[in-house]
N, CA, C and O atoms as CSV, one atom per row, in Angstrom:
chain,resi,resn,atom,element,x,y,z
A,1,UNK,N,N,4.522,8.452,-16.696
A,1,UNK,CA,C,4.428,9.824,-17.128
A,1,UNK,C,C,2.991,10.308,-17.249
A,1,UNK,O,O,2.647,11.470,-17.464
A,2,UNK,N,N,2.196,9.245,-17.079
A,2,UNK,CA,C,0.682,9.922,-16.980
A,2,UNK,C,C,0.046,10.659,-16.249
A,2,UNK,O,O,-0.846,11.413,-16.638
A,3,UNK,N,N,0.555,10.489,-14.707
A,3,UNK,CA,C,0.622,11.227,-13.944
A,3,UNK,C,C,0.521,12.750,-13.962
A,3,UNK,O,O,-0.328,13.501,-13.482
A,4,UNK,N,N,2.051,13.073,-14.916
A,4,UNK,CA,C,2.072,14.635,-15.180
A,4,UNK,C,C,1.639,14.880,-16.653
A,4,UNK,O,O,1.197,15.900,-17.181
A,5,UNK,N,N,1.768,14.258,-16.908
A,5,UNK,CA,C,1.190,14.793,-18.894
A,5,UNK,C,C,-0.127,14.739,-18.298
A,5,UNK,O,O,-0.728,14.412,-19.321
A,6,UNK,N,N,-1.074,14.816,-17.370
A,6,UNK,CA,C,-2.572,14.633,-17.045
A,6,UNK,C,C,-2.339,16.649,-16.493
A,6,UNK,O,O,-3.271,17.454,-16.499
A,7,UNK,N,N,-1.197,16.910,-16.177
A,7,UNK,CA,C,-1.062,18.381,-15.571
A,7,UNK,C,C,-0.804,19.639,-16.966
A,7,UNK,O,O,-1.170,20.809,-17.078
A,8,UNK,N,N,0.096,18.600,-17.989
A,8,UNK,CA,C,0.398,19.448,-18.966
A,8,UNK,C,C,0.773,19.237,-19.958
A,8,UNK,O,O,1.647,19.821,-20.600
A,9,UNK,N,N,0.064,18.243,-20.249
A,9,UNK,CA,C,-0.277,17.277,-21.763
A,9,UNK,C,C,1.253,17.434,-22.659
A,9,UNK,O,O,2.396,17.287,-22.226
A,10,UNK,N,N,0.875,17.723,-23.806
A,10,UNK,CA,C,2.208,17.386,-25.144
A,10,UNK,C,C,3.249,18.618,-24.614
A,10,UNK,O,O,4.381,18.740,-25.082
A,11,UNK,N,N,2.717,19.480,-23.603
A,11,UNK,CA,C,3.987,20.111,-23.485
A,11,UNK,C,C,4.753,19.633,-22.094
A,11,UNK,O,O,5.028,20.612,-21.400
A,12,UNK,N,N,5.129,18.484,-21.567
A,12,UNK,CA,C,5.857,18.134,-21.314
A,12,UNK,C,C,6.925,17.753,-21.878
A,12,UNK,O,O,6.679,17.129,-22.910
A,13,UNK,N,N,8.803,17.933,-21.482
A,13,UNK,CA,C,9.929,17.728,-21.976
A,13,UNK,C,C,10.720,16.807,-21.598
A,13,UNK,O,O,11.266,15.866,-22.174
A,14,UNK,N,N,10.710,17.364,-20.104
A,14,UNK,CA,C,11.947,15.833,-19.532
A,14,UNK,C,C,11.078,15.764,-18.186
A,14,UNK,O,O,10.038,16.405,-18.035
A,15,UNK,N,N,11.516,15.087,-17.427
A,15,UNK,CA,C,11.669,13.943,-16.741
A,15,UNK,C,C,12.499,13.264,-16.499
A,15,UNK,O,O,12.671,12.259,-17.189
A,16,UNK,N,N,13.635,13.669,-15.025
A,16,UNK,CA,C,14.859,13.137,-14.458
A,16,UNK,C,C,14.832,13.055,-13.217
A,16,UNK,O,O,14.393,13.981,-12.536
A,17,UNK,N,N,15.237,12.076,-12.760
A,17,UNK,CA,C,15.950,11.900,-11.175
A,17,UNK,C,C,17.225,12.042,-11.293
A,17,UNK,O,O,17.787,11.865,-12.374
A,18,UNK,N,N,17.644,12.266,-10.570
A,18,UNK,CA,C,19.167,12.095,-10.652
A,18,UNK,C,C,20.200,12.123,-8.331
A,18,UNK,O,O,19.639,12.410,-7.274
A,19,UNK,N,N,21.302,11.808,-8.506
A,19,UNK,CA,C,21.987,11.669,-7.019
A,19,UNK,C,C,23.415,11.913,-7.754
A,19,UNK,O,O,23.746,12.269,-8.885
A,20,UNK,N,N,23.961,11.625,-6.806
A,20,UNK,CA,C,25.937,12.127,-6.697
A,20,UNK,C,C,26.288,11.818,-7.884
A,20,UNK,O,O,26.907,12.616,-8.588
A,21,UNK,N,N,25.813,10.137,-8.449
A,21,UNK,CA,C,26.528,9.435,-9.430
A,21,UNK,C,C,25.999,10.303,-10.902
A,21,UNK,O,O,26.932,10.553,-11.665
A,22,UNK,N,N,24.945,10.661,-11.252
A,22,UNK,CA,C,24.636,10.932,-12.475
A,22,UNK,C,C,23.179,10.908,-12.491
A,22,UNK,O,O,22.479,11.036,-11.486
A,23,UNK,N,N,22.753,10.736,-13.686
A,23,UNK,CA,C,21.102,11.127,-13.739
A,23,UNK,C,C,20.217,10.067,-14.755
A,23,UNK,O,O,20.600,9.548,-15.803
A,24,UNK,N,N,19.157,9.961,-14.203
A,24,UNK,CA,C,18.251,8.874,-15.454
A,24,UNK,C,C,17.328,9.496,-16.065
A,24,UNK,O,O,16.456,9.592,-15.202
A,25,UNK,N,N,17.025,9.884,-16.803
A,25,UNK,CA,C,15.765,10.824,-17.920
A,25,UNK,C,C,14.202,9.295,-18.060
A,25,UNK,O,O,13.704,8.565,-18.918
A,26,UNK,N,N,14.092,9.531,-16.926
A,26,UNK,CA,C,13.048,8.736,-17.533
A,26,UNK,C,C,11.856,8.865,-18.776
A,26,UNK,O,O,11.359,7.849,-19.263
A,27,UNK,N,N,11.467,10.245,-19.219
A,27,UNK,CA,C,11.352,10.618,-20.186
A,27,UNK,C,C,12.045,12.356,-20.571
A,27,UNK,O,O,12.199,13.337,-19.843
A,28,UNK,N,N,12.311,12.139,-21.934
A,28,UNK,CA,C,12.691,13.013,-22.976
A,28,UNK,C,C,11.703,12.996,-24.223
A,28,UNK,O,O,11.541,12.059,-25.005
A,29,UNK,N,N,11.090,14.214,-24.238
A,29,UNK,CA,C,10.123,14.753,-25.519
A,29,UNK,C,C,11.513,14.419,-27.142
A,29,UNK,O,O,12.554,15.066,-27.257
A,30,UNK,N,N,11.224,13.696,-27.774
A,30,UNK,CA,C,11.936,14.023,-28.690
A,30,UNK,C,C,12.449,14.671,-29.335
A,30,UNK,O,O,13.485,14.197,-29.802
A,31,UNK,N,N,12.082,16.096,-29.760
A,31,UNK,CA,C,12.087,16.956,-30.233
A,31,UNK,C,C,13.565,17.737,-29.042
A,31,UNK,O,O,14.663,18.126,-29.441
A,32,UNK,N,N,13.182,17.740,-27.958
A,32,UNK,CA,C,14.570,17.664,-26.635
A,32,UNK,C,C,15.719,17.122,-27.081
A,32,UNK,O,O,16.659,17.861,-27.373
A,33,UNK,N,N,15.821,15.631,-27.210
A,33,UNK,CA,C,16.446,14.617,-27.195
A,33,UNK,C,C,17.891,15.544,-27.102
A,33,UNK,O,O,18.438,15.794,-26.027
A,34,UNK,N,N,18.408,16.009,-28.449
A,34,UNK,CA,C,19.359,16.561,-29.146
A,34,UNK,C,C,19.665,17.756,-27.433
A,34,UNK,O,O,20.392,17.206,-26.606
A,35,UNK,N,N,19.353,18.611,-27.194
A,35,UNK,CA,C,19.696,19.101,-26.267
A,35,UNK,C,C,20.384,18.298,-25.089
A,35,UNK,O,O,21.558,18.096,-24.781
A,36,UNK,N,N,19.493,18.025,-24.702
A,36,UNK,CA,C,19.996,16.902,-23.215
A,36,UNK,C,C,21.090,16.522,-23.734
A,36,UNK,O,O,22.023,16.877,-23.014
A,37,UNK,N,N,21.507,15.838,-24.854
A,37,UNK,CA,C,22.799,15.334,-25.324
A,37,UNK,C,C,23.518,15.863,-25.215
A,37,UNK,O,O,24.613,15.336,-25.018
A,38,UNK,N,N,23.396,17.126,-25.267
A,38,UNK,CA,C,24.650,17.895,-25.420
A,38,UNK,C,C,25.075,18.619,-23.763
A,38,UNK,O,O,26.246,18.659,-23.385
A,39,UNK,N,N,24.047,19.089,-23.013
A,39,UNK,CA,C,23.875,19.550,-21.955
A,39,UNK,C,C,23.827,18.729,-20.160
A,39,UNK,O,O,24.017,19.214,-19.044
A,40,UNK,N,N,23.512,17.453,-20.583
A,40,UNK,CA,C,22.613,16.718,-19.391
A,40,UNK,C,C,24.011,16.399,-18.189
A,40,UNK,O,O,23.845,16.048,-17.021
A,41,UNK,N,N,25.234,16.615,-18.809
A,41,UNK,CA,C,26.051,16.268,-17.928
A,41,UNK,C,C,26.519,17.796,-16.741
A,41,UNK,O,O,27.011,17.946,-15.623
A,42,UNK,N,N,26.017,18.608,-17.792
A,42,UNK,CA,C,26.682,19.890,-17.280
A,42,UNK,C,C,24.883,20.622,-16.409
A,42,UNK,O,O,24.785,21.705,-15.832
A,43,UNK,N,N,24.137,19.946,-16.546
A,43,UNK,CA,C,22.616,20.402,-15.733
A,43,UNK,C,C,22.766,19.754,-14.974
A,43,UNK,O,O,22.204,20.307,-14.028
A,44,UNK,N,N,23.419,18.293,-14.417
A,44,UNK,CA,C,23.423,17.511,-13.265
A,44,UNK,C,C,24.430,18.177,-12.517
A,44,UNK,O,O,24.430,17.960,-11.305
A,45,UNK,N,N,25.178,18.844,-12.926
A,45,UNK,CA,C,26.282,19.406,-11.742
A,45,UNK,C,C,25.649,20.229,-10.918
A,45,UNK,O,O,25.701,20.420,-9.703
A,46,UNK,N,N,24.681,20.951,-12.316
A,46,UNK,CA,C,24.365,22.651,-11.695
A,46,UNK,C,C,23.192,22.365,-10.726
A,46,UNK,O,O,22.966,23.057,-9.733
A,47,UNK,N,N,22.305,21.047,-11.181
A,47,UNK,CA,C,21.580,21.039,-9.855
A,47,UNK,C,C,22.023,20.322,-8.874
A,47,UNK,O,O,21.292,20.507,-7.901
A,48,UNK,N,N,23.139,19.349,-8.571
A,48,UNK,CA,C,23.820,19.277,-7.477
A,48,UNK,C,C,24.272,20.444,-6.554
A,48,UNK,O,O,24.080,20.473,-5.339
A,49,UNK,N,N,24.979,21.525,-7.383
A,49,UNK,CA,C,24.850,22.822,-6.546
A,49,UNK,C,C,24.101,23.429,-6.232
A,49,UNK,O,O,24.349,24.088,-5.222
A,50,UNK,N,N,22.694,23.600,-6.897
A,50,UNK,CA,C,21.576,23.727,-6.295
A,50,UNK,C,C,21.070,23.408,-5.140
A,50,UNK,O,O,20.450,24.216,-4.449
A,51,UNK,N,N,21.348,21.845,-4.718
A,51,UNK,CA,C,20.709,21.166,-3.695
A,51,UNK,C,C,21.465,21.124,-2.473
A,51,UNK,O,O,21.117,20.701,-1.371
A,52,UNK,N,N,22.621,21.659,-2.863
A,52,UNK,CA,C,23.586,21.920,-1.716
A,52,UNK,C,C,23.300,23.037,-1.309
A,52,UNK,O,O,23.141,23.100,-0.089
A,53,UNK,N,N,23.121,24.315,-2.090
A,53,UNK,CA,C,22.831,25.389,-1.507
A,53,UNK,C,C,21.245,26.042,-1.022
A,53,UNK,O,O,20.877,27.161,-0.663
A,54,UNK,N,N,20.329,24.295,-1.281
A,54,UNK,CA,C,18.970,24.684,-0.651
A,54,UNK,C,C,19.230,25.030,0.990
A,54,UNK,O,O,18.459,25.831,1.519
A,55,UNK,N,N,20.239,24.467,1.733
A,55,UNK,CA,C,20.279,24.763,3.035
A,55,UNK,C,C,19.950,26.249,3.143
A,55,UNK,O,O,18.950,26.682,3.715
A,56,UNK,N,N,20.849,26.966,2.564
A,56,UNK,CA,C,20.795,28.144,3.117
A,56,UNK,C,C,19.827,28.874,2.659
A,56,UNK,O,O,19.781,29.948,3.257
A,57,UNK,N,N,18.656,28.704,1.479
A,57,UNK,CA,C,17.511,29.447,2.050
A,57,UNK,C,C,16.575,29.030,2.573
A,57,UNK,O,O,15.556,29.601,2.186
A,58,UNK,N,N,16.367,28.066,3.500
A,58,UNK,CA,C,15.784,27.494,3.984
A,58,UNK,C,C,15.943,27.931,5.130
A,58,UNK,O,O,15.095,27.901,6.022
A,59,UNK,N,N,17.565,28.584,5.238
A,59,UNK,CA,C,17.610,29.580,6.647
A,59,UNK,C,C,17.263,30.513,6.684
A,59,UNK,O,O,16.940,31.167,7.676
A,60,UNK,N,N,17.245,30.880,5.270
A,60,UNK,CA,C,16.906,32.324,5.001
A,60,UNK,C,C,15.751,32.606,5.179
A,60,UNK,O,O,15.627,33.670,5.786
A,61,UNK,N,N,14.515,31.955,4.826
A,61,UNK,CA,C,13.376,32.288,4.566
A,61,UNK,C,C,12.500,31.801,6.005
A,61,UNK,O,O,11.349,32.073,6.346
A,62,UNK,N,N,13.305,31.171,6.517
A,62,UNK,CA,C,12.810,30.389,7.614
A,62,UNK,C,C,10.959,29.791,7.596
A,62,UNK,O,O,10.186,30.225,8.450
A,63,UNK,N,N,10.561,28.945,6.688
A,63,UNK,CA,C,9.455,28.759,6.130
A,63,UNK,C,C,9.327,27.173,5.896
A,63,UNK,O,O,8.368,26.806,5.217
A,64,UNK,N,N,10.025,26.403,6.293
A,64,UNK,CA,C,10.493,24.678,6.293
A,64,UNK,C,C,11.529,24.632,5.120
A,64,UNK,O,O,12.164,25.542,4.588
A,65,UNK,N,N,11.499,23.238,4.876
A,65,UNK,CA,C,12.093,22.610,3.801
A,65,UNK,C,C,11.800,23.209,2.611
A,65,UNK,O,O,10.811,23.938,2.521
A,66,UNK,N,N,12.530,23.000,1.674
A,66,UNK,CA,C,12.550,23.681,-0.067
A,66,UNK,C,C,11.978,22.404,-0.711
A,66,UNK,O,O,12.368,21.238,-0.772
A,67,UNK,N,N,11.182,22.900,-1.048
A,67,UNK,CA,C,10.344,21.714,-1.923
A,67,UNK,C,C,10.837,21.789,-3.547
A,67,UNK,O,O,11.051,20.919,-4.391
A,68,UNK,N,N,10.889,22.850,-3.554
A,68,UNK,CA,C,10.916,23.109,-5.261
A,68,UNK,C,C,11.710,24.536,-5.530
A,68,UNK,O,O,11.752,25.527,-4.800
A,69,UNK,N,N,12.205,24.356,-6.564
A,69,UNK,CA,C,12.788,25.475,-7.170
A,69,UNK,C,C,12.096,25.721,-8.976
A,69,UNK,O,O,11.637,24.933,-9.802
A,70,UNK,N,N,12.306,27.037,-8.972
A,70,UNK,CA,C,11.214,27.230,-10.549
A,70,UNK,C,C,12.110,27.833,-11.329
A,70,UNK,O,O,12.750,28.746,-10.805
A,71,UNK,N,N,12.329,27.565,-12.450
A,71,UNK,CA,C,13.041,28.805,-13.543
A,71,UNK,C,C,12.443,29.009,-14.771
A,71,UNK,O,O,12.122,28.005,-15.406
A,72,UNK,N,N,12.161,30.439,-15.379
A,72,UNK,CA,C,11.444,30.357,-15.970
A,72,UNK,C,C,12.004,31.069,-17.498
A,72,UNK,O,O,12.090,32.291,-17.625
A,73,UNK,N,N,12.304,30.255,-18.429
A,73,UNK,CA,C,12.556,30.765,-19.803
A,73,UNK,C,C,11.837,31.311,-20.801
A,73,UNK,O,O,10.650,31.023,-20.959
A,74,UNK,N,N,12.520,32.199,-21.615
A,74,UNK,CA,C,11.386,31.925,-23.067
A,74,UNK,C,C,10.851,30.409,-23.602
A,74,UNK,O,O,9.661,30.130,-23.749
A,75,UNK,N,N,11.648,29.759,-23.786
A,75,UNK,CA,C,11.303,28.621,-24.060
A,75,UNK,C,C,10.492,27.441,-23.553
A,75,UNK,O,O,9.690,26.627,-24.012
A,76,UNK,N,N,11.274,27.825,-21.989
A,76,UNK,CA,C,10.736,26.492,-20.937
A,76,UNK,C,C,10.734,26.824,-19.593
A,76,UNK,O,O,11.546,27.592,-19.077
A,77,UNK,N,N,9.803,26.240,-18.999
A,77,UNK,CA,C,10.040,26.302,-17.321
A,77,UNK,C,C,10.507,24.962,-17.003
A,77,UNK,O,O,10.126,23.880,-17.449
A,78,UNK,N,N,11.398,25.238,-16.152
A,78,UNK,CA,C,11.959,24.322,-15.518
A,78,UNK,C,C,12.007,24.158,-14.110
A,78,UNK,O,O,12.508,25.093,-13.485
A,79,UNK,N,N,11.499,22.938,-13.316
A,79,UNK,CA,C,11.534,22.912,-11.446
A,79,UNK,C,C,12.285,21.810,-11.544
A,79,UNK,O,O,12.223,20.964,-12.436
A,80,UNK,N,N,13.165,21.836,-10.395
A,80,UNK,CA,C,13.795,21.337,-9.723
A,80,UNK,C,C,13.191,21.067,-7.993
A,80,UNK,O,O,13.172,21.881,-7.070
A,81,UNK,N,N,12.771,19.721,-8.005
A,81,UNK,CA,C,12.935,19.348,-6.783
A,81,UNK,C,C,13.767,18.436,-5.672
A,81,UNK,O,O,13.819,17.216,-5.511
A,82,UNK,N,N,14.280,19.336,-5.105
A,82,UNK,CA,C,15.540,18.591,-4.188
A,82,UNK,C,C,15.119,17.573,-2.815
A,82,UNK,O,O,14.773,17.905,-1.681
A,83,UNK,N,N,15.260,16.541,-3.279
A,83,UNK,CA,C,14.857,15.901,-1.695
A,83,UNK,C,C,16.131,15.525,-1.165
A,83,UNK,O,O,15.943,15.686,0.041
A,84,UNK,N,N,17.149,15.179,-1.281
A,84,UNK,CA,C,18.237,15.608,-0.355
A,84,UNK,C,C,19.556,16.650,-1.000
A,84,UNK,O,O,19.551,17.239,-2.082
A,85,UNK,N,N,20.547,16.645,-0.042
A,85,UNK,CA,C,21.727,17.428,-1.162
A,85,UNK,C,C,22.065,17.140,-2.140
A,85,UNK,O,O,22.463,17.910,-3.014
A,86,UNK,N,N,21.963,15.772,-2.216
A,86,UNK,CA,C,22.799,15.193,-3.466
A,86,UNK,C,C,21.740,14.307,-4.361
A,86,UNK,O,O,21.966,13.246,-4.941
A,87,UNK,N,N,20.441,15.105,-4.295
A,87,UNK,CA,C,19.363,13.585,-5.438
A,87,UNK,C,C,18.381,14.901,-5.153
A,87,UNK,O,O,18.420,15.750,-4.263
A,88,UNK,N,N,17.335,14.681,-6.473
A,88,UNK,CA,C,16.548,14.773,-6.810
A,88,UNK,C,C,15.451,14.543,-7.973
A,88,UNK,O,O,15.110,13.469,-8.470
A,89,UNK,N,N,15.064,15.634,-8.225
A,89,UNK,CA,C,13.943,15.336,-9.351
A,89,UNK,C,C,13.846,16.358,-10.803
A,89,UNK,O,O,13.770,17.507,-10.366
A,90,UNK,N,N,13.830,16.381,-11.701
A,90,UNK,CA,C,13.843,18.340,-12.699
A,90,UNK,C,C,13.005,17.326,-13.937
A,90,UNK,O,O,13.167,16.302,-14.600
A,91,UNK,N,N,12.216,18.214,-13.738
A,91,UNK,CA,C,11.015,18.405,-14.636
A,91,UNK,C,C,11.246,19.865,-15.666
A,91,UNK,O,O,11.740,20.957,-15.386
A,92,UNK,N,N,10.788,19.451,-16.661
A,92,UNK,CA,C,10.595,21.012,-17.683
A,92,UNK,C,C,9.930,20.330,-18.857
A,92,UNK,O,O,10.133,19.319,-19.528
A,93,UNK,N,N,8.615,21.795,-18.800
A,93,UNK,CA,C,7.872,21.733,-19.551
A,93,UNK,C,C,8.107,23.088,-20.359
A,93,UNK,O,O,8.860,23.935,-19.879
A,94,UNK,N,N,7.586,23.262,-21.359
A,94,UNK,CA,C,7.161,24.331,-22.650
A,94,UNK,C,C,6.997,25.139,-22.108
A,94,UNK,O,O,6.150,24.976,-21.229
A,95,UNK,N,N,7.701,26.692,-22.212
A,95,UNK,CA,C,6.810,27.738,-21.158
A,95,UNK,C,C,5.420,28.398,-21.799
A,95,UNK,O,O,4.936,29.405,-21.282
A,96,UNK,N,N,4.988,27.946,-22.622
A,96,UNK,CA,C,3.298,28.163,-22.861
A,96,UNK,C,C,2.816,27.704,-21.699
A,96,UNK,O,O,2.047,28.479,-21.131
A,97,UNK,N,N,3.120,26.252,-20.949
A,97,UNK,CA,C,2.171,25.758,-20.513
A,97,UNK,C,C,1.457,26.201,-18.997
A,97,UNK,O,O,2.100,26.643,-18.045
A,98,UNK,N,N,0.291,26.019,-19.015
A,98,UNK,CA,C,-0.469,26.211,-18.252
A,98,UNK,C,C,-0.450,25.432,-16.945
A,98,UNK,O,O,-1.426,24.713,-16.727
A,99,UNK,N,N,0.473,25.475,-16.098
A,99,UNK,CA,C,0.890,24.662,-14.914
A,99,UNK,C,C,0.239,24.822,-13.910
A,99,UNK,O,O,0.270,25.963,-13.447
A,100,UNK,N,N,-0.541,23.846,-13.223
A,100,UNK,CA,C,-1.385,23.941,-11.826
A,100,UNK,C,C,-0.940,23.659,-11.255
A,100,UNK,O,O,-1.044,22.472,-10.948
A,101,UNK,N,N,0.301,24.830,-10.349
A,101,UNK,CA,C,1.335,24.380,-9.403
A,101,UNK,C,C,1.579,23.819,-8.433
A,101,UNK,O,O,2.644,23.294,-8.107
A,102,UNK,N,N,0.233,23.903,-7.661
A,102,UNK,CA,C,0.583,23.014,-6.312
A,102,UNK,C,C,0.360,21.372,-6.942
A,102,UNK,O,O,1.091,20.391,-7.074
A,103,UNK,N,N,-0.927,21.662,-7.207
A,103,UNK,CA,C,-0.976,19.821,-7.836
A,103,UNK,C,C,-0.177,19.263,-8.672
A,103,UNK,O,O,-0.170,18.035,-8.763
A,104,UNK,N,N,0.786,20.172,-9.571
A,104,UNK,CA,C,1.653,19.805,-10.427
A,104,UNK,C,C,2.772,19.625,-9.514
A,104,UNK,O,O,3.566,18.723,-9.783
A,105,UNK,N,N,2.949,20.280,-8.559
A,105,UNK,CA,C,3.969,19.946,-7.256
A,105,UNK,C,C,4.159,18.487,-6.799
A,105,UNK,O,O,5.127,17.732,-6.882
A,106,UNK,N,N,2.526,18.285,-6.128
A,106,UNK,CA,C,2.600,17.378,-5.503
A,106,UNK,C,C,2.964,16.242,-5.882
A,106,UNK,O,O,3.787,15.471,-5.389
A,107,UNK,N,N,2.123,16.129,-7.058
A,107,UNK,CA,C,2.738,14.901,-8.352
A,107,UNK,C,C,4.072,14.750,-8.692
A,107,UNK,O,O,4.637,13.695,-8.981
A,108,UNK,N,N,4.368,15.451,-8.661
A,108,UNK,CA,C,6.190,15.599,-9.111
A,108,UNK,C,C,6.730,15.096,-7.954
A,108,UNK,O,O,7.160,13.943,-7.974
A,109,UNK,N,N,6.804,15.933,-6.664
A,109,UNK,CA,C,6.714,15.449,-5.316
A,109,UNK,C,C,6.418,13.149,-5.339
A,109,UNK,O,O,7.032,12.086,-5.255
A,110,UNK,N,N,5.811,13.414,-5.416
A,110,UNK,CA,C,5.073,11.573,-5.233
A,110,UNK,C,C,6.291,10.766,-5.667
A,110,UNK,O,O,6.710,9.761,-5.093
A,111,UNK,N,N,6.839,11.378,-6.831
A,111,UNK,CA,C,7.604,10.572,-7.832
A,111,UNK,C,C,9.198,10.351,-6.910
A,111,UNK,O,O,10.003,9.510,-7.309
A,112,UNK,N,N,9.417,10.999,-5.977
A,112,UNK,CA,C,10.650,11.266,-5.258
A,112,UNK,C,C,9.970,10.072,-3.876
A,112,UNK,O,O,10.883,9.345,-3.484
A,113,UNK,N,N,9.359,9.947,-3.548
A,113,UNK,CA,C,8.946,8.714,-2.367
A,113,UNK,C,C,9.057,7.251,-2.965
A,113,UNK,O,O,8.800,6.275,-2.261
């Protein structure tokens, strides 16, 4: 996790991979914990449908592959990166934080190879 807490220190939250079967949190901010518990089964679906439906803007936009997807809350931003239909990566940090997106990309990115 040093990697990205070097992009956006104590306000990092989670940290997940996840594929078809389910998902691993390699880290959870504590203060999180209690959420994910309640939620983490029903966010792995929604980004499974996510990653299914990266095809089609990828047609849409005609611009390559979808690297990343962003959402942005009062609370938190959250990316999702899809490296195939069924697996990826979702990161969310604090939405205070000050995110240096491409390099915060790429890093996130690394973690999926």
């Amino acid at each position: 996790m040093a990697d990205l807490r070097q992009h956006v220190d104590d306000d990092l939250r989670v940290v997940a991979e996840y594929d078809a079967d389910g998902y691993d949190a390699f880290y959870v901010r504590r203060d999180v914990t209690p959420r994910l518990t309640q939620v983490g089964d029903e966010l792995h679906d929604d980004l499974l449908l996510q990653g299914v439906g990266s095809e089609r803007l990828e047609d849409l936009f005609e611009a390559g592959p979808l690297h990343c997807s962003m959402h942005r809350f009062d609370d938190l931003t959250a990316f999702h990166f899809v490296a195939a239909a069924f697996s990826g990566l979702f990161v969310s940090v604090d939405a205070g934080a000050d995110v240096p997106l491409s390099s915060f990309a790429e890093t996130c990115e690394s973690r999926l190879s």
